[in-house]
GUGU-137135 format. One record per residue (C-alpha): residue number from 1; x, y, z. Coordinates in nm, 3 decimals. Example, Ala and Ser with C-alpha at 12.3 -4.5 7.8 and 13.67 -1.06 7.14 Angstrom:
2
<node 1 <1.230 -0.450 0.780>>
<node 2 <1.367 -0.106 0.714>>
***
This chain:
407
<node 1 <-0.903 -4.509 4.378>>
<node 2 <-0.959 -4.282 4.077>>
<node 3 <-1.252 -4.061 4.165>>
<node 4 <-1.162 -3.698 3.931>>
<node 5 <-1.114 -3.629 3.589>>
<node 6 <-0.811 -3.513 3.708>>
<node 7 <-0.721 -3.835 3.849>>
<node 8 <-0.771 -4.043 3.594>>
<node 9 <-0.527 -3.801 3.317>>
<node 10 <-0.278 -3.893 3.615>>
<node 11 <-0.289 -4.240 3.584>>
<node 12 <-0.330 -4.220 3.200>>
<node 13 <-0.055 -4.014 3.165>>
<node 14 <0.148 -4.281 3.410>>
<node 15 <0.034 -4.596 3.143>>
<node 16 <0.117 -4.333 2.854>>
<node 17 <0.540 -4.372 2.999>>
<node 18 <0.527 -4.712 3.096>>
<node 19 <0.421 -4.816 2.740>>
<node 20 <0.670 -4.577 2.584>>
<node 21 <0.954 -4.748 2.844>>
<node 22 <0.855 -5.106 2.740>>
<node 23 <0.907 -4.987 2.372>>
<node 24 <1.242 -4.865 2.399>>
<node 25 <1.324 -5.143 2.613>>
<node 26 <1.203 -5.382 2.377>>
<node 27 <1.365 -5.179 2.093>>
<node 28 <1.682 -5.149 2.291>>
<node 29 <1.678 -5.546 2.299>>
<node 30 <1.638 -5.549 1.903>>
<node 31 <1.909 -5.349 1.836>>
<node 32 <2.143 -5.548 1.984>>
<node 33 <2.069 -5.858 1.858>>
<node 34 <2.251 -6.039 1.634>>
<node 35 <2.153 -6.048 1.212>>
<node 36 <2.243 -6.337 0.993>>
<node 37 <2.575 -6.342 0.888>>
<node 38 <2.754 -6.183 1.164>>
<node 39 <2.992 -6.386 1.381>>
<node 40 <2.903 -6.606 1.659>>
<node 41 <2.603 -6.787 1.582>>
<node 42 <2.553 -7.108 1.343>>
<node 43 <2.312 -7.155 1.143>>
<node 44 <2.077 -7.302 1.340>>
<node 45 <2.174 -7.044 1.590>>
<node 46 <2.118 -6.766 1.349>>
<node 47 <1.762 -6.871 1.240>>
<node 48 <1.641 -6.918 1.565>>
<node 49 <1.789 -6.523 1.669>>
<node 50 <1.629 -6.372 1.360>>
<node 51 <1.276 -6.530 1.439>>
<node 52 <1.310 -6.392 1.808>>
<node 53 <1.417 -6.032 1.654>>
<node 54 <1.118 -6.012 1.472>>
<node 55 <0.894 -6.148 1.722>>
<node 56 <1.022 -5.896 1.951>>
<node 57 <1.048 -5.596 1.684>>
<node 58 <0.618 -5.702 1.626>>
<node 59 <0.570 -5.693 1.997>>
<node 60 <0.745 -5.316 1.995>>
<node 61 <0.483 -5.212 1.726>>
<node 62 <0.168 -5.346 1.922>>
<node 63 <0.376 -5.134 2.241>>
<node 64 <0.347 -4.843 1.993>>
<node 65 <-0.022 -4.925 1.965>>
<node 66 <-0.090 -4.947 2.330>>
<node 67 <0.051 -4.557 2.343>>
<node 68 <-0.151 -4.487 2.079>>
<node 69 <-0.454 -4.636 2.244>>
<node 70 <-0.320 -4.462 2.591>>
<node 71 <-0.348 -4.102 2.418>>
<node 72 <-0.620 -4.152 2.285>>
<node 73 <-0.771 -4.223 2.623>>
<node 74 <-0.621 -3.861 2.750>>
<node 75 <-0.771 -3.713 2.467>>
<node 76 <-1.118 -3.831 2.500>>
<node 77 <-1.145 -3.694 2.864>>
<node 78 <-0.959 -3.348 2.773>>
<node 79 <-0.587 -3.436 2.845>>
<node 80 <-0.292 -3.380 2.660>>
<node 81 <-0.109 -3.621 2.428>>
<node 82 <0.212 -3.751 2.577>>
<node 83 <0.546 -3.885 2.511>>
<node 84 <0.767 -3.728 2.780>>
<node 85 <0.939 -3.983 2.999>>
<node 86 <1.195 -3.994 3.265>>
<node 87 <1.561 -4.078 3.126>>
<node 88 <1.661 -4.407 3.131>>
<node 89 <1.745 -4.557 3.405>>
<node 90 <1.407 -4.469 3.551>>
<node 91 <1.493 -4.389 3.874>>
<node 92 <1.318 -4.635 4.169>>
<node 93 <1.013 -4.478 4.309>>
<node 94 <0.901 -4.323 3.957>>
<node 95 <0.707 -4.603 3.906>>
<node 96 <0.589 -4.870 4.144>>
<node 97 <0.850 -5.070 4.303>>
<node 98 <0.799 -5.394 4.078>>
<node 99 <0.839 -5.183 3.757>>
<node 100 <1.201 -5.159 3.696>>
<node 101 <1.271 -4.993 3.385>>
<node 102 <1.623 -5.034 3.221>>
<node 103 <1.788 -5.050 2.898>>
<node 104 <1.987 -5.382 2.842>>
<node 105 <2.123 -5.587 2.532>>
<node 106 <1.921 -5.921 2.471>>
<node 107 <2.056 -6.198 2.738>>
<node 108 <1.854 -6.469 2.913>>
<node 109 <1.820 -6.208 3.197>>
<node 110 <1.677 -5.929 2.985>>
<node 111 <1.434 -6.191 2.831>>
<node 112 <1.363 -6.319 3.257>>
<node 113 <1.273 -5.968 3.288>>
<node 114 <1.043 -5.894 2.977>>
<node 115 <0.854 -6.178 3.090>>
<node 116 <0.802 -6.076 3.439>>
<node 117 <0.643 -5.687 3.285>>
<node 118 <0.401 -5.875 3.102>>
<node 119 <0.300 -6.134 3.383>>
<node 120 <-0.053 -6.189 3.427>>
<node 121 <-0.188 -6.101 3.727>>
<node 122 <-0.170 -6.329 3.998>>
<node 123 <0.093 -6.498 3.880>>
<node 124 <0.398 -6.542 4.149>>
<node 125 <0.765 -6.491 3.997>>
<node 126 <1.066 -6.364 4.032>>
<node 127 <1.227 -6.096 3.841>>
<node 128 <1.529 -6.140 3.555>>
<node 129 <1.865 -6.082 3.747>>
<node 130 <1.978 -5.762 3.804>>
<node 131 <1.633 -5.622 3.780>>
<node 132 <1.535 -5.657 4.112>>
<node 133 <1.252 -5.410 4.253>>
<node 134 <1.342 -5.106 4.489>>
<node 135 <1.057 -5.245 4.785>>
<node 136 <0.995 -4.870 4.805>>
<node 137 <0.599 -4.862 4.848>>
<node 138 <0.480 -4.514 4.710>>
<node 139 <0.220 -4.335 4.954>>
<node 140 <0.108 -4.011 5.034>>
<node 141 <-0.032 -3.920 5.413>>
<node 142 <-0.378 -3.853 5.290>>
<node 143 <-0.561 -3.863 4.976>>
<node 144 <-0.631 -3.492 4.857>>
<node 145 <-0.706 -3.318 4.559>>
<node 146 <-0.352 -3.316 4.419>>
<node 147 <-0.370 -3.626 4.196>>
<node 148 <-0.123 -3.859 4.277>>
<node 149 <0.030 -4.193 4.178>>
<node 150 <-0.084 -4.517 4.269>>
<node 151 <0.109 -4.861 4.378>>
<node 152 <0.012 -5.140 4.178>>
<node 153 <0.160 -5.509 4.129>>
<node 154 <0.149 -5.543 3.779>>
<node 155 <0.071 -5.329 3.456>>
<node 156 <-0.240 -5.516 3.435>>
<node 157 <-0.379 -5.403 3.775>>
<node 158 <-0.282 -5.048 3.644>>
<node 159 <-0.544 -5.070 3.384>>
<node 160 <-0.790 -5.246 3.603>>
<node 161 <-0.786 -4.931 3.801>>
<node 162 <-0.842 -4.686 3.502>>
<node 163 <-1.128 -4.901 3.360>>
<node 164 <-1.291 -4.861 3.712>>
<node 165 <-1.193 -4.488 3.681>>
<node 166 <-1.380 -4.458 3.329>>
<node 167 <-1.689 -4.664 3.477>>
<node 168 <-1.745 -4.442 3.793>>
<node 169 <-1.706 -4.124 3.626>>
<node 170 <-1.891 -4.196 3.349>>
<node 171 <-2.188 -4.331 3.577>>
<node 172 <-2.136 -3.993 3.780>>
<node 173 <-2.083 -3.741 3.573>>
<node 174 <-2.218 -3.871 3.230>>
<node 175 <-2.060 -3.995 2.952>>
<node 176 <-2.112 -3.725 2.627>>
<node 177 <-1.973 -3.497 2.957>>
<node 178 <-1.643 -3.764 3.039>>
<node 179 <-1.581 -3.804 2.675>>
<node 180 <-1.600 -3.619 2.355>>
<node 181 <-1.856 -3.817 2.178>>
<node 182 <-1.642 -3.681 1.844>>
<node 183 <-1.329 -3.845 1.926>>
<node 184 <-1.161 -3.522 1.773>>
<node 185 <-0.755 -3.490 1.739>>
<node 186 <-0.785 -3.872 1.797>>
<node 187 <-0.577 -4.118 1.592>>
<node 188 <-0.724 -4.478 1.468>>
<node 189 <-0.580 -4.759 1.297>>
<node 190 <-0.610 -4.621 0.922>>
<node 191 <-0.373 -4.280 1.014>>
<node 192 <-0.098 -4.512 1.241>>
<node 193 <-0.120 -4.788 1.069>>
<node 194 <-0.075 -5.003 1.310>>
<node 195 <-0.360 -5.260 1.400>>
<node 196 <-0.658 -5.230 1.703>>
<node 197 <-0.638 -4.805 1.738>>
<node 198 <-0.976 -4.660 1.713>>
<node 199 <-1.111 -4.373 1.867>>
<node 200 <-1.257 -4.380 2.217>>
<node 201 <-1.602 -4.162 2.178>>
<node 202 <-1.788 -4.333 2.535>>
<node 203 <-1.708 -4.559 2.799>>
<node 204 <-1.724 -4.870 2.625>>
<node 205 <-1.491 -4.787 2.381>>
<node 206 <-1.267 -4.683 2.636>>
<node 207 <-1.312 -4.993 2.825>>
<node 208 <-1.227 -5.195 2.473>>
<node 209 <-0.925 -4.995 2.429>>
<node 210 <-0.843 -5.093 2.776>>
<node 211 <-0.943 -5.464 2.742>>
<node 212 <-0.707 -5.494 2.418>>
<node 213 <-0.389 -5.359 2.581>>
<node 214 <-0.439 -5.634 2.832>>
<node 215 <-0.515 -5.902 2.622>>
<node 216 <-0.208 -5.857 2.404>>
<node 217 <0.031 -5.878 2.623>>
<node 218 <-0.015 -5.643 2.991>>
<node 219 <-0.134 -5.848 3.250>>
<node 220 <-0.359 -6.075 3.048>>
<node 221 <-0.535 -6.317 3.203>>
<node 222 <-0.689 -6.456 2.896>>
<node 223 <-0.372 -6.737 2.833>>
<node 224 <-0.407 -6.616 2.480>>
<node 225 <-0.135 -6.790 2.287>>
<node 226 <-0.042 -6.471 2.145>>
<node 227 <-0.015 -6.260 2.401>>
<node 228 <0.349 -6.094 2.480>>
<node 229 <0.354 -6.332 2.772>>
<node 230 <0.356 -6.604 2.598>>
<node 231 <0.584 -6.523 2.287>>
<node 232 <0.850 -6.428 2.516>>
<node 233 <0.824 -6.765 2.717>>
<node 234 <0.823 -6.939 2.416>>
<node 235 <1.175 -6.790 2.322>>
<node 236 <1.297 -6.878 2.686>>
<node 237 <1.207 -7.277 2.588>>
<node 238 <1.378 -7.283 2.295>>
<node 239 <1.648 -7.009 2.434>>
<node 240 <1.709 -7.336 2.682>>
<node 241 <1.727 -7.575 2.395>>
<node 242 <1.987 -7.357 2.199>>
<node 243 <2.223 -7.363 2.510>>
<node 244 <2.170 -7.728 2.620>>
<node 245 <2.373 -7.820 2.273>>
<node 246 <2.622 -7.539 2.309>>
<node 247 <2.676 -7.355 2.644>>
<node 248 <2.848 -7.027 2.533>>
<node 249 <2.553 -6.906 2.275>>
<node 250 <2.544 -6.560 2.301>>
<node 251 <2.219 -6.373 2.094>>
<node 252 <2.376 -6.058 2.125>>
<node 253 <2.640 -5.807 2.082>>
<node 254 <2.729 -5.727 2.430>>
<node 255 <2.571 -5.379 2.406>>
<node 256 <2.572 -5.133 2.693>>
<node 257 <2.362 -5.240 3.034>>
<node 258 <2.218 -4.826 3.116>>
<node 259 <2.402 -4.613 2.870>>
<node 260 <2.425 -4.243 2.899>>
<node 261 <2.496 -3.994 2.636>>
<node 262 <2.643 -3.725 2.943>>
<node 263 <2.875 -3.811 3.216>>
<node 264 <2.651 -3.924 3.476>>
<node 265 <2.645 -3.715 3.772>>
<node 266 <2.590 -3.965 4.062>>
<node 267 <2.770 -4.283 4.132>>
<node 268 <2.549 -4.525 3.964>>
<node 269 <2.652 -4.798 3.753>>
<node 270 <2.598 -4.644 3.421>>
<node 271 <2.833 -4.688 3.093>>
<node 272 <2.905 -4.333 2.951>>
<node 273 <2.951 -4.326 2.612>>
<node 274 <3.274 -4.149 2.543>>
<node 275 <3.477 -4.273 2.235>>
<node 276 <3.409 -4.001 2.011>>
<node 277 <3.270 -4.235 1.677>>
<node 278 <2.953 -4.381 1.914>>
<node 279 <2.912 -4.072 2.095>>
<node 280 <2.824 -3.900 1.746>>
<node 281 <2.623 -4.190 1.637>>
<node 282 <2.405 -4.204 1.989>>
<node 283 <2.368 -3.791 1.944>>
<node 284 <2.233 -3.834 1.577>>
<node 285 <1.990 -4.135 1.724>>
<node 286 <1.877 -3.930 2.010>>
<node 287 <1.830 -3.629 1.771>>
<node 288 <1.603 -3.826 1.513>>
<node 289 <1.432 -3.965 1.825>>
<node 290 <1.314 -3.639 1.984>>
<node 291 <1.226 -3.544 1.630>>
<node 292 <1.019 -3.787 1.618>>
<node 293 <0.834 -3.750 1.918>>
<node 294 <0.764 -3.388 1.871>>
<node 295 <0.616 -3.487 1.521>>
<node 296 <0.392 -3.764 1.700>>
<node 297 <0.270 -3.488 1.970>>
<node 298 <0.166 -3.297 1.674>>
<node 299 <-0.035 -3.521 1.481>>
<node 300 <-0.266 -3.644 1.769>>
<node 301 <-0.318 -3.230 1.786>>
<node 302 <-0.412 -3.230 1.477>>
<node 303 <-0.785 -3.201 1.354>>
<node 304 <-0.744 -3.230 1.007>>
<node 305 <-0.711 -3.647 0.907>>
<node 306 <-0.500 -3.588 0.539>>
<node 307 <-0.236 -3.404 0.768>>
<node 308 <-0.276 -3.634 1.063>>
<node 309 <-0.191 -3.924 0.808>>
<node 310 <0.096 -3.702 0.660>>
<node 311 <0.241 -3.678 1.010>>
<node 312 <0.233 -4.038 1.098>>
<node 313 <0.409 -4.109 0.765>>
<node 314 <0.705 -3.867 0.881>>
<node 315 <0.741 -4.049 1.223>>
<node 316 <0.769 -4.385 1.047>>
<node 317 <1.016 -4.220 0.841>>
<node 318 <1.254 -4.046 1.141>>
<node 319 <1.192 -4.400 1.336>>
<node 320 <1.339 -4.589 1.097>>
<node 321 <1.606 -4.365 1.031>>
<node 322 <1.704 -4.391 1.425>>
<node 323 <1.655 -4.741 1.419>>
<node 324 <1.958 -4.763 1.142>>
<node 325 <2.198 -4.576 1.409>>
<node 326 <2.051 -4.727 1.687>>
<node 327 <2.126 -5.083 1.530>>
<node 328 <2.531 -4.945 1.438>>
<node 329 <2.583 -4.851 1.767>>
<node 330 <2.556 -5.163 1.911>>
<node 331 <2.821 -5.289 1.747>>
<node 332 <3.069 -5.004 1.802>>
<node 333 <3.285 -4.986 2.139>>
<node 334 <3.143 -4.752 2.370>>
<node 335 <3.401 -4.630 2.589>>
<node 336 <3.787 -4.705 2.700>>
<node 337 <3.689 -4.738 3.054>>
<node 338 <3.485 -5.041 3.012>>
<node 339 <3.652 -5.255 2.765>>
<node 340 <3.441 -5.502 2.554>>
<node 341 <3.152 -5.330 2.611>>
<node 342 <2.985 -5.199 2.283>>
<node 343 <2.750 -4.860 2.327>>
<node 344 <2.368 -4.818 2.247>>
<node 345 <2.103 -4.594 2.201>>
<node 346 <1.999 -4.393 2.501>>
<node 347 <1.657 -4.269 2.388>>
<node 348 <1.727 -3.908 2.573>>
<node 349 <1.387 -3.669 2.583>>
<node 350 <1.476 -3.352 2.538>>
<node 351 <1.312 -3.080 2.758>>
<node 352 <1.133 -2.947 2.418>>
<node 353 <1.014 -3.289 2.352>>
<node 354 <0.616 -3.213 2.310>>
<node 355 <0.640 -2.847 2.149>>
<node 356 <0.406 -2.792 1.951>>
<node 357 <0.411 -2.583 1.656>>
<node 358 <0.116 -2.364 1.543>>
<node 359 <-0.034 -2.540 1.257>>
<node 360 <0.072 -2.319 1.011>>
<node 361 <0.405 -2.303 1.069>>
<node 362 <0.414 -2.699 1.153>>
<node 363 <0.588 -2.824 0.819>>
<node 364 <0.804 -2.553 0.809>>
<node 365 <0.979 -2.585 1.130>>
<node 366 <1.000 -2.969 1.099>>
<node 367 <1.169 -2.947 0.765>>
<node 368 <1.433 -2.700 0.882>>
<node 369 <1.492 -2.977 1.143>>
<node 370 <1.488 -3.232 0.911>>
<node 371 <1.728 -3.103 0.658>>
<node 372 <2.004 -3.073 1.016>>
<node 373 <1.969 -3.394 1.069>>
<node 374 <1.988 -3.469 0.713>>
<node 375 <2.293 -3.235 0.715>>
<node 376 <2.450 -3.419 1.057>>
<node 377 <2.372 -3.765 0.962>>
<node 378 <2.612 -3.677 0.652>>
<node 379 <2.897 -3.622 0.854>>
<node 380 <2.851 -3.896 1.123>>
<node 381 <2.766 -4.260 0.885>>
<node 382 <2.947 -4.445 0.634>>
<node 383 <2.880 -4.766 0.446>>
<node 384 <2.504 -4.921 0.462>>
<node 385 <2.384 -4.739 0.823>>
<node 386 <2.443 -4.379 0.580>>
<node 387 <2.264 -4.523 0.273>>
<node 388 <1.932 -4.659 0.512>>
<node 389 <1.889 -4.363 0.755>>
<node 390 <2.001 -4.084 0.464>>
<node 391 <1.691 -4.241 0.300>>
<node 392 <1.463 -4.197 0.548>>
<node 393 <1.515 -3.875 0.635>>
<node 394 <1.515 -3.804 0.274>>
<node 395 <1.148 -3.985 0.262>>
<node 396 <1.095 -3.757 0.571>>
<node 397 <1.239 -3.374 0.375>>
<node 398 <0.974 -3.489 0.055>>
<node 399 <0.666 -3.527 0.317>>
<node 400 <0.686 -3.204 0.468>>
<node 401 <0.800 -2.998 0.116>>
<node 402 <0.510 -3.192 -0.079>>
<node 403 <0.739 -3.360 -0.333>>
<node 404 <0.634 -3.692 -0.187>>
<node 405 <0.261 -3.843 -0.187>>
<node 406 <0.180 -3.909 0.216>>
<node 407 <-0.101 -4.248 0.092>>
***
């Protein structure tokens, strides 16, 4: 039961890495997925892959949203933005024992398992294979002031229990005193660019925010035929269609099921990417990523909207430049000791992940990093993966020295 301010960050801050895990699983998915034109699929086959890529690509964005959304939520009661995570594979017990968090090429079990995160409540089913839950209930002897995480059966009931959060405190403590009726260093729709952000200024925008992350996809219990619930159970029909006629369809490149950029230090079944052409495409990914995640912390800092917008226009950029490695590296071998296995992007946080710059020192530092991994991605791609992500993070140097407008 959330009954603190302090509480209620907790919890936030909990939905803030489940949404970012969903998008990099979903992402993870993309990436190794199959484009017209490569081998394997016919052309029925390869029409029916590239509409599921790009439903699933469109269900990432609205993921990005819903962290949007999330942050914006910490913001309005005096948290922090965030976009730290545990490494993939999230170990059991991070997160309730039902939320299994993984990275995995696109397969009928991945898809099983995408469908079971995004279950409505109530609804009784079992897990893809392979991503059974831990059991491990997470408790604490007694309730204290130390916040501290809740269980919860699906994603849903976690945001059932922050909308009662948002109701109680604002009934007991007030709401201009809960949340900044300004909805300063907030982000909306017109500076992300992505649709159904706006800025939480009293409970009932809060609750809205809330009510939309639900409905699109996180527990809903509206049966909207658009919810992520439903788009991904409409791929498993015709998925089942596709294989009736021909048995060995495959969607995917058989990318890497939890792939690690460091040898792993524990005896889990993890796929360490060692042959020396992946390993310097997953660093460069990796890089651009935590780039870009820094960059993000900064702009929901930031009061001033022209640079807020600028900011958001540089992530876009450094995402789509990792995307362009991300999407190599699942079709390059990942290591001799597990033969036929391609590698994929790990999405690694680095410790430094939220710094901060001061504000007047923001562009410069982010350029300097730009230009090395301008200067890296140089040395590591070839052939169309150089020319897309070179571009980017060329878009992304012109931002931040001026030379390019940000509208």
């Amino acid at each position: 039961m959330i009954a603190t301010r302090e509480q209620l960050i907790h919890m936030l801050t909990e939905a803030a890495e489940i949404e970012h895990n969903l998008l990099c699983s979903y992402l993870y998915a993309v990436f190794s997925m199959k484009r017209s034109g490569e081998p394997g699929l016919s052309e029925e086959q390869s029409e029916a892959v590239e509409r599921w890529r790009k439903t699933i690509l469109k269900i990432s964005l609205e993921e990005m949203a819903h962290l949007a959304c999330v942050n914006n939520l910490l913001i309005a009661i005096g948290g922090a933005p965030h976009f730290d995570r545990a490494n993939f594979p999230v170990p059991p017990g991070y997160h309730p024992a039902d939320v299994v968090v993984r990275l995995t090429p696109f397969d009928e079990a991945t898809l099983d398992h995408f469908i079971f995160l995004e279950r409505p409540e109530g609804m009784e089913m079992k897990d893809g294979e392979g991503f059974e839950g831990s059991g491990a209930e997470r408790a604490t002897t007694v309730g204290g002031l130390t916040p501290s995480a809740e269980d919860y059966p699906t994603v849903g009931a976690l945001y059932d229990s922050i909308s009662h959060g948002f109701r109680t405190l604002g009934a007991r403590l007030g709401e201009a005193y809960l949340i900044d009726p300004a909805g300063r260093s907030q982000l909306d729709s017109e500076a992300v660019r992505l649709p159904n952000i706006a800025k939480v200024t009293d409970v009932a925008t809060a609750l809205s925010a809330i009510e939309q992350i639900k409905e699109e996809g996180e527990g809903s219990t509206s049966g909207g035929v658009d919810s992520h619930f439903d788009r991904f159970q409409a791929i498993k029909s015709e998925w089942a269609q596709l294989k009736a006629v021909d048995p060995k369809f495959r969607a995917a490149w058989p990318a890497a099921h939890d792939p690690v950029m460091r040898k792993p230090l524990d005896r889990s079944a993890r796929v360490w990417i060692t042959e020396p052409a992946a390993a310097r495409h997953v660093d460069l990914a990796n890089a651009v990523y935590g780039t870009m995640l820094s960059v993000l912390s900064q702009a929901f800092g930031e009061a001033d909207p022209a640079e807020q917008r600028l900011l958001m226009r540089l992530s876009v950029e450094l995402m789509e430049a990792s995307a362009s490695v991300s999407t190599a590296l699942a079709r390059m071998p990942a290591s001799a000791d597990h033969p036929g296995v391609n590698a994929g992007m790990t999405f690694a946080v680095p410790r430094n992940a939220a710094y901060r710059p001061l504000r007047t020192r923001a562009r410069h530092i982010f350029l300097e990093r730009v230009e090395q991994l301008r200067e890296g991605a140089e040395h590591v791609l070839s052939g169309e993966t150089a020319e897309k992500a070179l571009r980017r993070l060329q878009n992304a140097a012109e931002l931040l020295d001026g030379s390019r407008d940000p509208n």
